[in-house]
C-alpha positions in Angstrom: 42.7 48.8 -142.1 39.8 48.1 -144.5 42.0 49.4 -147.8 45.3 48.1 -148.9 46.9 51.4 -149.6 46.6 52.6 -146.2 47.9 49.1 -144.8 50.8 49.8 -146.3 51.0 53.5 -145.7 50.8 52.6 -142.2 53.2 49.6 -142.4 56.1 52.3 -144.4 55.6 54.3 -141.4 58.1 51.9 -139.1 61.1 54.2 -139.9 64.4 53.6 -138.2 67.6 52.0 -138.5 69.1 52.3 -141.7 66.7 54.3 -143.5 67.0 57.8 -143.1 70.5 57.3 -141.5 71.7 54.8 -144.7 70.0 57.6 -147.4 72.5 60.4 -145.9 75.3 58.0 -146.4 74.2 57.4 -149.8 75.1 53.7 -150.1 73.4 51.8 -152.2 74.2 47.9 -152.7 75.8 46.4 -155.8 73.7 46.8 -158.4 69.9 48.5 -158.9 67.6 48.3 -156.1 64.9 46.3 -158.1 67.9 43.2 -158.5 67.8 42.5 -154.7 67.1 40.5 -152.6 66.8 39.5 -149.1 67.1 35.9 -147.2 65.3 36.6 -143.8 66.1 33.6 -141.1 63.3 33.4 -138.1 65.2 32.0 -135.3 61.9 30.9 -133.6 61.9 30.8 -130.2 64.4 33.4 -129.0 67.9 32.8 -128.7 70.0 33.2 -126.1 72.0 36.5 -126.3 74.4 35.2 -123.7 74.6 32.0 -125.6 75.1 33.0 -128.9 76.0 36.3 -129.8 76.7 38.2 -127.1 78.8 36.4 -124.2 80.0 37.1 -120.9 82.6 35.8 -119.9 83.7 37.7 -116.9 79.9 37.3 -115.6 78.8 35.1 -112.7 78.0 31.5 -113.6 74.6 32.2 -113.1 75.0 34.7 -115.8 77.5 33.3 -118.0 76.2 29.8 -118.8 77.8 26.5 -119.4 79.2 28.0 -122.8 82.5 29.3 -123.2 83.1 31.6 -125.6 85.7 32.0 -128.7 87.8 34.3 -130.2 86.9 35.3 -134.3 88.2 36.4 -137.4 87.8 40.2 -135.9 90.1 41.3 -133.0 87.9 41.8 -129.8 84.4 39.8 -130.9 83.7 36.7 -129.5 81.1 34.5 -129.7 79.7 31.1 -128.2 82.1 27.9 -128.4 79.0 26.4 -130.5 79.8 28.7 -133.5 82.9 28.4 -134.8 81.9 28.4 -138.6 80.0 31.7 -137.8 83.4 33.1 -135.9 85.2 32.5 -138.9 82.9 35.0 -141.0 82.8 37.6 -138.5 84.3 39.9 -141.0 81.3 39.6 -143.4 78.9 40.0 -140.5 77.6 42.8 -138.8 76.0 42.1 -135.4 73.7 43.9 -133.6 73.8 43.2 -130.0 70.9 45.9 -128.8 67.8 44.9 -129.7 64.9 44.9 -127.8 61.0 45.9 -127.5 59.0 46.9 -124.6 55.6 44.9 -126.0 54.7 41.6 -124.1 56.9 39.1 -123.7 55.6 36.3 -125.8 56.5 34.7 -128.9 54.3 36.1 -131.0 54.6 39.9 -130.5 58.0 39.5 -131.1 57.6 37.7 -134.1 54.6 40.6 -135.6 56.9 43.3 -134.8 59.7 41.9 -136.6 58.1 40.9 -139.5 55.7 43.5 -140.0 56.9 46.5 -137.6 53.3 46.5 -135.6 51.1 44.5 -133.3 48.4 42.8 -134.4 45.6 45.7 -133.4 41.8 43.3 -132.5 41.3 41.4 -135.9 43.4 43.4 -138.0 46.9 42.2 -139.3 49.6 44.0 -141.1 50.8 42.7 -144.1 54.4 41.0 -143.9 57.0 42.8 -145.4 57.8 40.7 -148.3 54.0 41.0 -149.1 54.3 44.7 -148.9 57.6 44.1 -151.5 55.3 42.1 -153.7 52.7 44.1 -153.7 55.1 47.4 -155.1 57.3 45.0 -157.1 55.3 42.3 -158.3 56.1 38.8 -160.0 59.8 38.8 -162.1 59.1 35.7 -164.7 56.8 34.0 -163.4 59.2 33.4 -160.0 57.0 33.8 -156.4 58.5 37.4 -154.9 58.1 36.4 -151.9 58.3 33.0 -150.4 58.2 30.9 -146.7 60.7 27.7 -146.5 59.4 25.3 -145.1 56.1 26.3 -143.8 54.7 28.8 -141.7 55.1 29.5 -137.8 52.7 26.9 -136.5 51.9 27.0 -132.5 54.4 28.6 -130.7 51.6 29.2 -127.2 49.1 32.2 -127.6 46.1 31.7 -131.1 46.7 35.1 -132.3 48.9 35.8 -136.0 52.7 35.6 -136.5 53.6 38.3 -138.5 53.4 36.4 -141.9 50.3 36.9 -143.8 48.9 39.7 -146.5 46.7 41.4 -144.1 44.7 43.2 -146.4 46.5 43.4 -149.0 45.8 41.2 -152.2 45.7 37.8 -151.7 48.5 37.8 -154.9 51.0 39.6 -152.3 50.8 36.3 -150.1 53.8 34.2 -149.3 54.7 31.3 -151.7 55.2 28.4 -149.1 58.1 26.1 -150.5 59.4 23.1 -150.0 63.5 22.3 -150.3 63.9 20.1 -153.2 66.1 17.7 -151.2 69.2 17.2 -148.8 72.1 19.6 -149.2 75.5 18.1 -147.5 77.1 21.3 -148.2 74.5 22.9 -145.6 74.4 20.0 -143.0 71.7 17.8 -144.5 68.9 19.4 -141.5 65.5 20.6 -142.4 67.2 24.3 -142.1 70.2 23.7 -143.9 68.3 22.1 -146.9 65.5 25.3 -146.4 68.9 27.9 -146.4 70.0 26.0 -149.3 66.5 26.2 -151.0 66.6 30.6 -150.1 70.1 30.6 -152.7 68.1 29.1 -155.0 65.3 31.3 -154.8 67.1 34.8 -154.4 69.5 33.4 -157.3 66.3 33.0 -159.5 65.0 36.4 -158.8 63.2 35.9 -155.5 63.1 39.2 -153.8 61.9 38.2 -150.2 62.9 34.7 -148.9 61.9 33.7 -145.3 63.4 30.9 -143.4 61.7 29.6 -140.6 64.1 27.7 -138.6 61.4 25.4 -136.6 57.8 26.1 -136.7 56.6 25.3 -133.3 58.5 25.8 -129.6 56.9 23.0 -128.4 58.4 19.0 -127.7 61.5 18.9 -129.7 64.8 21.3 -130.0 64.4 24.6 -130.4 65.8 27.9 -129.3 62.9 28.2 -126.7 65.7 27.0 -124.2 63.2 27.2 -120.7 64.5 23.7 -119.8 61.3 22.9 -118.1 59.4 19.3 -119.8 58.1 20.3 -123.4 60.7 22.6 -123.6 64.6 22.0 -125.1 67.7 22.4 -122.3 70.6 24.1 -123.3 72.0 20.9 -123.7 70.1 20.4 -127.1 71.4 24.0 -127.9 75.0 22.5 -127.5 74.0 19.1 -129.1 71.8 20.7 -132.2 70.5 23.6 -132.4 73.6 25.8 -132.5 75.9 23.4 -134.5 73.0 23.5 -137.2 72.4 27.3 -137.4 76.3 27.4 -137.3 77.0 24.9 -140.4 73.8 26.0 -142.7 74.2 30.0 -141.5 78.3 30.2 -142.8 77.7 27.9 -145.7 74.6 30.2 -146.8 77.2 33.2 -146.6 80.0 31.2 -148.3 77.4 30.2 -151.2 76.0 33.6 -152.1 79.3 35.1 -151.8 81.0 32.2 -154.2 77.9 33.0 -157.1 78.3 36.4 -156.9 75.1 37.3 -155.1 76.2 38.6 -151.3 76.9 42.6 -152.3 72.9 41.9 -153.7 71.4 39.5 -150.7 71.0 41.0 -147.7 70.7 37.8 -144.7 69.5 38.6 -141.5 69.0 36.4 -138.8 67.3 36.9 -135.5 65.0 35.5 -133.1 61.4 37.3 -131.5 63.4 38.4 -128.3 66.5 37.4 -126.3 66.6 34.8 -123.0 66.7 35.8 -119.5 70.1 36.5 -118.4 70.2 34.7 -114.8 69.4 30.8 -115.7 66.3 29.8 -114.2 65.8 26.8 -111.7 65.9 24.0 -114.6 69.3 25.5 -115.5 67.0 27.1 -118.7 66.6 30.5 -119.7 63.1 32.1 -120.1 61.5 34.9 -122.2 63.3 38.4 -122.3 62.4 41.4 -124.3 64.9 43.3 -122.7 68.0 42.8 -125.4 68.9 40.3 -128.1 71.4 40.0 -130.8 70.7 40.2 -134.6 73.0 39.5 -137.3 73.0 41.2 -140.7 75.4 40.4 -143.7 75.7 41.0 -147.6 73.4 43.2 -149.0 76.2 46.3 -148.9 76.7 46.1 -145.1 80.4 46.0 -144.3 81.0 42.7 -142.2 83.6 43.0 -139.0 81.2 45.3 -137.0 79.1 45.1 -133.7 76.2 47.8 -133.4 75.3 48.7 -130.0 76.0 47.1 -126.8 73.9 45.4 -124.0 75.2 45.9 -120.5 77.4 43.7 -118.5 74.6 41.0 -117.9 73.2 40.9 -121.1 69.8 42.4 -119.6 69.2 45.2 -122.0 71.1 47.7 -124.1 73.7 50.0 -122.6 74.2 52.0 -126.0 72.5 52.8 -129.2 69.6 50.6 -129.0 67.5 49.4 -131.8 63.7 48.4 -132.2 62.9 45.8 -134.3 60.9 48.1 -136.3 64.7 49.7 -136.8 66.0 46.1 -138.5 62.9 46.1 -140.8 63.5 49.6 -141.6 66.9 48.4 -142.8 65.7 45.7 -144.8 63.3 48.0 -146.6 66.5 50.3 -147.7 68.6 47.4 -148.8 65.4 46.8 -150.9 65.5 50.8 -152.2 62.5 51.2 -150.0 62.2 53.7 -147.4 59.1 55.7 -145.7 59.9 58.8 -147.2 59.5 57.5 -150.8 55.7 56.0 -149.9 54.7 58.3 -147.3 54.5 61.8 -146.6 55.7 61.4 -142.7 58.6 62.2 -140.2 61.3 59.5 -139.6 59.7 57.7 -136.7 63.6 57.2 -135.9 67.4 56.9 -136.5 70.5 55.2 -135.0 73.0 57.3 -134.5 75.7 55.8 -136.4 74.3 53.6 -139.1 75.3 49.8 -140.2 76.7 51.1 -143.4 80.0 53.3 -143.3 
């Protein structure tokens, strides 16, 4: 890991979802490859698949939650009572409602595998993807390619990386961190909704990788890190704030791009590190889970209306077609024009069996 090339060989290795699959479909996004652009959200802290996402509501109480859940635009797919800006998108939005990874269940594994498709191996770090993106693409006038809204993940409970650095690659290829310019009304007027608002900007100016960190820490404030226990938000901030923000700034993000003509060209993905327990726990909370979570994906040439995979009748892990999360970031890297077999001379490491695009 002492070279950058073979940090990035390495890192072009995570194949997967989208990749080899989207290559034999042969569909491409509006537009060349080098014009787009991806807004990434970090849901830090894990939501709720049960919550959010993915409910049941023919499960037990002590599965289901205090959430009801709502019809959407698309026959069949429901989703919590606490997003019904989101449900009214559905059919731009593709949701993937099997992912999952067997590494430990902490924050910030989650949150490394994501972002870079590896852990952390003793001091060495992989480079983040939109470093790798900046290191093959490079500046465009002057505009960061890759850049952090509003800061990095800060302490979220165990001293080791997030996911969002260089690693060894040039210093040059690190994230831009920036600040939103000011409150956005259209977006909710919230630190997210002004970062989401900030991302348009950015991607519209020829940013190529933006990341939005939702909340920087897990600790002593909302969050999605829902345990219940003191330090630690309840479900009942979910309800109150967490998922009425995500709802307003994630569907006005969508209806934004898609109004300037940039959602065939932006792909936005949101997703947390891992999923929440599906029994609540004593506090009426829900604690870490690897087993399954739900990621959303829309724009970027991905037909909306569509859920990919399935967890099982609990929400405890998938029950079809499940994905990695080195599978989304393979994804992301094809809706860039990047895959593994263009960089590297390897196998697919893997392939869903019916890909995103159709």
């Amino acid at each position: 890991m002492s070279r950058p090339d073979l940090s990035r060989r390495d890192f072009l290795r995570a194949g997967g979802l989208g990749a080899m699959a989207l290559a034999s479909k042969g569909v491409h996004g509006s537009g060349p490859a080098a014009d787009r652009s991806v807004i990434f959200l970090m849901l830090v802290g894990g939501p709720s698949q049960v919550d959010t996402f993915d409910p049941k509501p023919d499960a037990p109480s002590e599965i289901r939650g205090p959430f009801r859940s709502i019809e959407t635009a698309v026959p069949g797919v429901r989703l919590c009572e606490h997003l019904p800006e989101t449900a009214r998108r559905m059919g731009r939005v593709a949701i993937v409602r099997s992912m999952h990874h067997d590494a430990a269940p902490i924050h910030e594994t989650g949150q490394q595998l994501l972002q870079t498709g590896h852990l952390c191996r003793n001091d060495d770090e992989f480079p983040h993807f939109g470093s790798v993106v900046a290191s093959l693409r490079g500046h465009s006038g002057g505009l960061p390619s890759f850049a952090i809204l509003p800061g990095l993940i800060g302490n979220t409970g165990v001293a080791i990386p997030h996911g969002q650095s260089a690693g060894p690659l040039a210093p040059s290829t690190a994230a831009s961190i920036v600040a939103p310019r000011g409150p956005s009304s259209s977006y909710g007027s919230t630190p997210f909704g002004d970062a989401c608002h900030e991302a348009r900007r950015l991607v519209e100016a020829g940013t190529r990788v933006v990341v939005v960190n939702m909340y920087q820490t897990v600790f002593n404030g909302p969050s999605w890190d829902c345990h219940g226990t003191r330090g630690f938000a309840t479900l009942d901030d979910q309800a109150r704030e967490v998922l009425p923000t995500f709802d307003r700034a994630y569907s006005a993000l969508l209806d934004d791009l898609d109004r300037r003509g940039l959602l065939d060209s932006t792909l936005v993905v949101a997703s947390g590190e891992f999923g929440r327990t599906p029994r609540l726990n004593a506090e009426g909370g829900r604690d870490h889970w690897t087993g399954v979570w739900s990621a959303l994906l829309a724009g970027g040439g991905i037909p909306g209306g569509q859920v990919i995979g399935r967890s099982d009748r609990h929400g405890s892990m998938p029950a079809d077609q499940p994905v990695t999360p080195q599978e989304l970031l393979s994804t992301i890297y094809q809706s860039l024009g990047l895959s593994p077999r263009d960089h590297v001379d390897a196998d697919p490491i893997g392939e869903l069996n019916s890909s995103i695009y159709r």
